[in-house]
C-alpha positions as CSV (number, residue, x, y, z in Angstrom):
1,X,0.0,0.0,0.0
2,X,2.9,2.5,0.8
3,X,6.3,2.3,1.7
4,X,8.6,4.9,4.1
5,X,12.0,6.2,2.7
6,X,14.2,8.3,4.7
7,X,14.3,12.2,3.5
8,X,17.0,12.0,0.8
9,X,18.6,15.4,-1.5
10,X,16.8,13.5,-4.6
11,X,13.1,13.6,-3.5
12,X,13.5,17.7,-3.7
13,X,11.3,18.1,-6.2
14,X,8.8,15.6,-5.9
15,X,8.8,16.6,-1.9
16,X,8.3,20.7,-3.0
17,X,5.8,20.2,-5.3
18,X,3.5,18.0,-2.7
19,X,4.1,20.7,-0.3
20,X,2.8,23.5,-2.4
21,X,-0.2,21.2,-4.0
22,X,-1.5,20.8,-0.3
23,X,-0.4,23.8,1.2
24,X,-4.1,25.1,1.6
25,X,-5.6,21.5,2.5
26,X,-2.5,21.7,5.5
27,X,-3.1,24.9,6.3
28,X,-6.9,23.8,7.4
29,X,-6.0,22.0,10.4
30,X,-1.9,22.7,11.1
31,X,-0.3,26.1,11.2
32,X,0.7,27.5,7.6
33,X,4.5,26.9,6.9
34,X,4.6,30.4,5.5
35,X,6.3,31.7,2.3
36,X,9.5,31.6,3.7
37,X,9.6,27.7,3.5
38,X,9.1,28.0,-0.3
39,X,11.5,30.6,-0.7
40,X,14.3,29.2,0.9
41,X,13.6,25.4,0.2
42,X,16.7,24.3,-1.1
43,X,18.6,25.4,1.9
44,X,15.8,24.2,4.5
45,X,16.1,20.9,2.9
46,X,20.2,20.7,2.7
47,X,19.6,21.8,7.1
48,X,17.0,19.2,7.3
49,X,19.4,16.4,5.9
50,X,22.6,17.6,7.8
51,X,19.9,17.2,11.2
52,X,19.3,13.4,9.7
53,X,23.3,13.0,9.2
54,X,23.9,13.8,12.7
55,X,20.9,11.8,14.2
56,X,19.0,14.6,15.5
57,X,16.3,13.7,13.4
58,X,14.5,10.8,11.4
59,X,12.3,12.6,8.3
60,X,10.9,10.2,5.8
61,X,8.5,10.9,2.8
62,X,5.6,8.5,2.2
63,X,5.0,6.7,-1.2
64,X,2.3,5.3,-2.7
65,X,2.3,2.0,-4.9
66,X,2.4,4.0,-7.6
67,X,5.7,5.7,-7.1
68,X,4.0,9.1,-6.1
69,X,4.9,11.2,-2.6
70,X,1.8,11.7,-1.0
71,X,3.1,12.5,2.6
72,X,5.9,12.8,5.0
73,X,6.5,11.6,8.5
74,X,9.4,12.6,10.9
75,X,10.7,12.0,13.6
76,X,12.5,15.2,15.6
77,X,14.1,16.5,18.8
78,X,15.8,13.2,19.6
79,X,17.0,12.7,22.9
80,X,17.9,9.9,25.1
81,X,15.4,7.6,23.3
82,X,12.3,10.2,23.2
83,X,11.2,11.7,19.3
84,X,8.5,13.8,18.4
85,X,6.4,12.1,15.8
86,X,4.9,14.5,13.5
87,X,3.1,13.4,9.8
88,X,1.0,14.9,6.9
89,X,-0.7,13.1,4.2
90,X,-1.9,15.2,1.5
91,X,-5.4,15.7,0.5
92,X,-5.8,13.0,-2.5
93,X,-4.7,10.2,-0.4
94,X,-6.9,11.3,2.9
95,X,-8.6,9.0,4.0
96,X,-7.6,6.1,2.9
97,X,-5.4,4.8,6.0
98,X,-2.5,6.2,4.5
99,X,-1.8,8.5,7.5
100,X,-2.5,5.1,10.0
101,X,0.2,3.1,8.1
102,X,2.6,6.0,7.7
103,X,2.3,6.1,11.8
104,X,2.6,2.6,12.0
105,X,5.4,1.9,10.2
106,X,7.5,4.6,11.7
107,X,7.2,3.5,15.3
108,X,8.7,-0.3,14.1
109,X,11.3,2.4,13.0
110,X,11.7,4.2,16.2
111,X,11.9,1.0,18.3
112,X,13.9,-1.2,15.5
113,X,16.4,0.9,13.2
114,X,16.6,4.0,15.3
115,X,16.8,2.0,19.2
116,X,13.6,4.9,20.6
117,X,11.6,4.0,23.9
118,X,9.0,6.6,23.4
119,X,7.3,8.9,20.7
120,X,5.4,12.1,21.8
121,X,2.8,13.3,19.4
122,X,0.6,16.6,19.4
123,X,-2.4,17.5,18.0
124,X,-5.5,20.1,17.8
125,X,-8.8,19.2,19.2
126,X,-10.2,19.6,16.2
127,X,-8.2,17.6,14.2
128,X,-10.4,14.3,14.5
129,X,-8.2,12.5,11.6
130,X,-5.2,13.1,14.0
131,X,-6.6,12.1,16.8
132,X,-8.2,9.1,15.3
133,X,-4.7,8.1,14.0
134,X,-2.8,8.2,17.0
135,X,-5.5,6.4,19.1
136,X,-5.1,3.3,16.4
137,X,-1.3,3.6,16.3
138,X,-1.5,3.5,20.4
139,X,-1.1,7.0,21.7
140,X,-2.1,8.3,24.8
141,X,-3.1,11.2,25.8
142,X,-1.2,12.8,28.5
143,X,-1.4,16.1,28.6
144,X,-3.7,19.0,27.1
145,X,-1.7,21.5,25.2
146,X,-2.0,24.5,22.7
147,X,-0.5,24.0,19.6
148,X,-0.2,26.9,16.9
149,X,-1.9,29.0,19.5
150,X,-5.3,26.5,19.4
151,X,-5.9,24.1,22.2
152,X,-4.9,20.4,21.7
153,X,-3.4,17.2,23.3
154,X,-0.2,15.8,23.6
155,X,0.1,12.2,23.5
156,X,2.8,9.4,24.3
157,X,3.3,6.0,23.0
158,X,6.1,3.9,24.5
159,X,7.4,1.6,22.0
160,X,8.3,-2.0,22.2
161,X,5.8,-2.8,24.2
């Protein structure tokens, strides 16, 4: 149904060009990345890769059967065995599990490949997809918590168990 490949300099423009198809659809339920992301994409991605290099960070872009990018899932800020999880699936695969797979394959990731104990994951209240997601990918919620200035949850999964 999909497969996961870690972030590499080649999926550039397939990567850009899924990011400014959905920007609108994203920008519906998760903060706007702004202009600036556009702008200076080249050198956000070349930062983004030299954070993978040095293990800071685990980004991976989400591929259908068909060979086409239609989301991205990362892993960030990690720190004696804790990531945060964060994921987007763009609007023509939504709703189609895509986002629940994505999810699910990355936390065998996190406990396998990249040795994590625990993910932390945040959403908005009103982001029902998220939510819905991280409930079937076993998240809890632990905490309530504002995210881009809206009120959400933040939510834990400890992995490997």
């Amino acid at each position: 149904m999909l497969r996961l490949e870690r972030l590499r300099a080649d999926h550039a423009p397939a990567l850009l060009a899924f990011e400014r198809e959905n920007r609108e659809y994203f920008a519906r339920s998760i903060s706007d990345r702004g202009d600036a992301y556009f702008e200076e994409f080249a050198a956000m991605l070349r930062a983004r890769l030299a954070e993978q290099d040095a293990g800071v960070c685990h980004f991976h872009v989400v591929v259908a059967d068909q060979g086409e990018l239609v989301g991205r899932v990362n892993l960030v800020d990690v720190e004696e065995g804790d990531a945060e999880l964060g994921y987007r699936i763009g609007e023509r695969a939504a709703g189609r599990g895509m986002a629940t797979a994505a999810v699910e394959e990355v936390c065998r990731l996190a406990a396998t490949a990249y040795r994590l104990s625990t993910l932390t994951a945040y959403t908005t209240l009103d982001n029902v997809a998220s939510m819905t997601v991280l409930g079937r990918n076993g998240f809890t919620v632990v905490a309530d918590a504002t995210v881009g200035g809206r009120p959400g949850l933040r939510y834990r999964r400890l992995l490997g168990v």
